[in-house]
N, C-alpha and C positions, 0 to 999 in steps of 0.2 A: 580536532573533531570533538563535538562535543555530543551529549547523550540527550538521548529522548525517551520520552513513554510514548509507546505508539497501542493504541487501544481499537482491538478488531472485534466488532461485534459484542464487545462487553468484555474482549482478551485481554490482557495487557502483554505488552512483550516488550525488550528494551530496544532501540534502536539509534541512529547517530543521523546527525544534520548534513551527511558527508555522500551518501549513496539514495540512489533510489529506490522508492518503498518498497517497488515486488521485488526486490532482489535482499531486503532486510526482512520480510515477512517470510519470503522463503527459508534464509536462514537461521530463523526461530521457529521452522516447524510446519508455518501455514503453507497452505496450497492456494493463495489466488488463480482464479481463469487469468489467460493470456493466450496470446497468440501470435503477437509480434515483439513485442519488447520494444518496440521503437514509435507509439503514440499513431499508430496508421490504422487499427483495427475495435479500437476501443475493448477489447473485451475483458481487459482491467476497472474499466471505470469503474467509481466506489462516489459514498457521499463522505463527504469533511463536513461531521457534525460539529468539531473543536479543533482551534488549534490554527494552523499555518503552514503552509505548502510554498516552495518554488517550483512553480511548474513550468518546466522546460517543453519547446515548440515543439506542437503536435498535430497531424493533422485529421485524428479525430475527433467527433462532435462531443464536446460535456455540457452540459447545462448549468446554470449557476447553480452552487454548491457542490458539485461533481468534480473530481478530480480523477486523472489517469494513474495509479500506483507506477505503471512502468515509467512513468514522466517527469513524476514528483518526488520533489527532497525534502525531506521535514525543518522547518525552519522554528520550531517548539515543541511540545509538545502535543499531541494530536489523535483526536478520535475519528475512527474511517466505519462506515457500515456499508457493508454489501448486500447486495438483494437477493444472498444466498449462504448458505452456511459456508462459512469457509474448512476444510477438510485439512487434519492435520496428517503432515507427510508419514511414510510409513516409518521410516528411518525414525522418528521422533518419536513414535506409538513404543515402538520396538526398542530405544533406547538408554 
């Protein structure tokens, strides 16, 4: 497994080319929207301003430069912006 910088919004947080992103973002604190976890509802979708994704089959709609976080594995390093503040977990504020 190797390591990455994944940069949210201007964030940076470390993460690995091994898991997918909402499940790495989560674990450093952020709170991405979701609702399925499994690329059916899009309410993950983000833009990939830098960097490189495997994006695993989905069948929600992205547009070019848009990527699903719950779909996507980091294949380099990589910047994601959302069309909304991302909200850090309470657990993280608190610990």
């Amino acid at each position: 497994m190797s390591r990455v910088t994944i940069t949210v919004n201007g964030q940076q947080v470390s993460g690995n080319n091994d898991e997918p992103l909402l499940v790495q973002l989560e674990r450093a604190g952020l709170q991405p929207e979701y609702q399925c976890r499994n690329g059916m509802c899009g309410a993950c979708r983000c833009k990939l301003t830098a960097g490189s994704v495997a994006q695993r089959e989905a069948m929600a709609f992205v547009a070019p430069g848009e990527i699903l976080a719950c779909r996507s594995v980091p294949t380099s390093d990589l910047s994601l912006e959302f069309d909304y503040q991302v909200q850090l977990s309470q657990s993280a504020v608190n610990g």
